[in-house]
N, C-alpha and C positions, 0 to 999 in steps of 0.2 A: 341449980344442978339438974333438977328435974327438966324445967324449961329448956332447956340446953337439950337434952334425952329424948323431948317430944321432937323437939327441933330434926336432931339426928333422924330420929325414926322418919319424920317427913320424906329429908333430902334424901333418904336410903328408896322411902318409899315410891318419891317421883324418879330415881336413877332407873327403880326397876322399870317403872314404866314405858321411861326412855330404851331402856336395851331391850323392852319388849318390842315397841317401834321398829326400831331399827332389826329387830331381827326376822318381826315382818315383812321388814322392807327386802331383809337380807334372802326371805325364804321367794317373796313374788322373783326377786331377780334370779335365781338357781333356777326358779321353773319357767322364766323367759328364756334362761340361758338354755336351757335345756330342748326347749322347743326349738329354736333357735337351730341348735346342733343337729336338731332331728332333720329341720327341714332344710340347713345344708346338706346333711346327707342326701336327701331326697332330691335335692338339686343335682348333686354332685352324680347320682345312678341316670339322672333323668339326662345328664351329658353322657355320660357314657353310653345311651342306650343313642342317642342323636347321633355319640359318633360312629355308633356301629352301624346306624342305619345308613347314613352320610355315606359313609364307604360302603357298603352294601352296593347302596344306588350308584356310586360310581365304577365297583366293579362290574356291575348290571349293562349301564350304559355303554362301559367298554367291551365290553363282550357283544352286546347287543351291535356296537358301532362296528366292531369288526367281522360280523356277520354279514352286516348289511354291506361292505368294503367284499369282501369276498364272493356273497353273490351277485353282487354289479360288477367285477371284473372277469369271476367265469363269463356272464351273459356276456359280456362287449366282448371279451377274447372270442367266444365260438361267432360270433356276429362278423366279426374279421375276418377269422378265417373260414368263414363258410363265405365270404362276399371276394376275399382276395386271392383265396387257396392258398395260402403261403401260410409258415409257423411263427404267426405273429403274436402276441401277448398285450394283453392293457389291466397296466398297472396302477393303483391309487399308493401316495406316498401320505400319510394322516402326519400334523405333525399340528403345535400348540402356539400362535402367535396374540401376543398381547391378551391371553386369554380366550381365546378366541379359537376354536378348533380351526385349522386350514387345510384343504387337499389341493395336491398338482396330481395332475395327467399324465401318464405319459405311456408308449408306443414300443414295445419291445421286439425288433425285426430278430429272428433267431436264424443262422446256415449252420452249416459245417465249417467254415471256416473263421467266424467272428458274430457277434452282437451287437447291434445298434440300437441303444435306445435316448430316443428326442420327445419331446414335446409333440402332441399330435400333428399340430399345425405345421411342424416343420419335418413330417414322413410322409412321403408321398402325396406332397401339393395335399389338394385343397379336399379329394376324393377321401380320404382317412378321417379330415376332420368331422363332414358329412355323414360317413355312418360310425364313428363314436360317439357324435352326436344325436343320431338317430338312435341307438343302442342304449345311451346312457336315460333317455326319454322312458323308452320301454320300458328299462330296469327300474326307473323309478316307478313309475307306473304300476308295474308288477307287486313292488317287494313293499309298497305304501301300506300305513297300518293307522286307521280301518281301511280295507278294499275302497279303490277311486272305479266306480263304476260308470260305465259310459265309453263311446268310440275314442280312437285315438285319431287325432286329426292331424293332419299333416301337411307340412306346406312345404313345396320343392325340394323334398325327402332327396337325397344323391342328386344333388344339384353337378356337384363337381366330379361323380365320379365317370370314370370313362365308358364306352361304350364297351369296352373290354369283358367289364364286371358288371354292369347296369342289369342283365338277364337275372344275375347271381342275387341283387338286389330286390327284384319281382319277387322272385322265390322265396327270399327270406321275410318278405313282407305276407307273402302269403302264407307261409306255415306259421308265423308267428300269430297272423289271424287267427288261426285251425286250434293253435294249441291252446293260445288264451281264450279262443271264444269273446274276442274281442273284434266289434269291429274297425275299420279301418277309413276312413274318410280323406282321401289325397288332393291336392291341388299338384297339379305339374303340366309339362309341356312334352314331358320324355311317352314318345308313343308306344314304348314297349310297357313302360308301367300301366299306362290306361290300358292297355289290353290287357291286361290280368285282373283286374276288374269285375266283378260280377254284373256292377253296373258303371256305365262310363256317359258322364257326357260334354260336351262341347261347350264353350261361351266366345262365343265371340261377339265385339263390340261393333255396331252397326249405328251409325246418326246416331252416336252418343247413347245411344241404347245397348244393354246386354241383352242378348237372345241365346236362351239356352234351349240346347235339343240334345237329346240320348242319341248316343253312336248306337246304333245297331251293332249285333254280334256277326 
């Protein structure tokens, strides 16, 4: 009976030491668990704060895009109509393809009695495309972040525009100079632009040779 008693007292003895195990075991996993919980949490704020910055940046970006959409169409609008005199408009349409931000152009002729708006290319020939293009140069130019420092150079600037408006053209090359404090560096063949010029010179091809000389004023 005793033997039996010591016995008992044993198997009580090693049980405890089992549920002491195990409740070691039980107590390391609450405080894994627990870390665990903490540092989802800390996950879970650290998305939260991404998605607020995410958007942030994207309302930033659109804000900032449509800045830069409005003053590249002021500047081409007054460039038109300071070169065509007429109440013309250029317009950018922003829109989201395959991801992918996309603009189209387009040319808004305004009277009293109707609206027309086309594609550049197809408002008044080839003269419109030439200073939206030249226009759209500038504005990029201008509105670049950091400042692009350095002349603006030019090749066959109003190629297509008519003799009409070519004067109007000069002008607006010139003031544009004055106000940016930019210079201006042209290739052409139109002699009314080289004479506006502060400096102008000639190349012509001679036995395969270029010989350049300064026009006199």
């Amino acid at each position: 009976m005793k033997e039996r008693l010591n016995q008992l007292e044993k198997n009580i003895t090693l049980l405890k030491e089992i549920v002491a195990k195990e409740e070691g075991k039980r107590d390391i996993l609450i405080e894994q668990l627990n870390k665990n919980n903490n540092l989802l949490s800390e996950i879970k704020e650290q998305i939260e704060l991404l998605e607020e910055v995410t958007l942030l940046f994207q309302k930033t970006s659109e804000f900032a895009r449509e800045q830069a959409k409005s003053q590249i169409e002021t500047l081409v609008t007054k460039c038109l109509q300071y070169i065509f005199e007429s109440n013309v408009e250029f317009e950018i349409e922003l829109s989201e393809l395959r991801n992918k931000a996309n603009a189209e152009f387009y040319v808004t002729n305004i009277t009293d009695e109707f609206t027309i708006k086309t594609k550049p290319e197809l408002s008044r020939g080839g003269g419109v495309v030439d200073i939206v293009s030249l226009a759209l140069r500038i504005a990029f130019l201008q509105i670049h972040k950091p400042p692009i420092e350095g002349p603006l150079i030019l090749d066959e600037p109003a190629k297509h525009v008519s003799e009409d408006y070519i004067y109007n053209v000069g002008d607006f090359l010139k003031e544009t100079s004055e106000m940016f404090s930019r210079q201006i560096i042209m290739v052409t063949h139109n002699q009314h632009l080289s004479a506006i010029a502060n400096q102008a010179y000639k190349v012509q091809l001679v036995n395969s040779e270029s010989i350049c000389t300064l026009i006199e004023e």
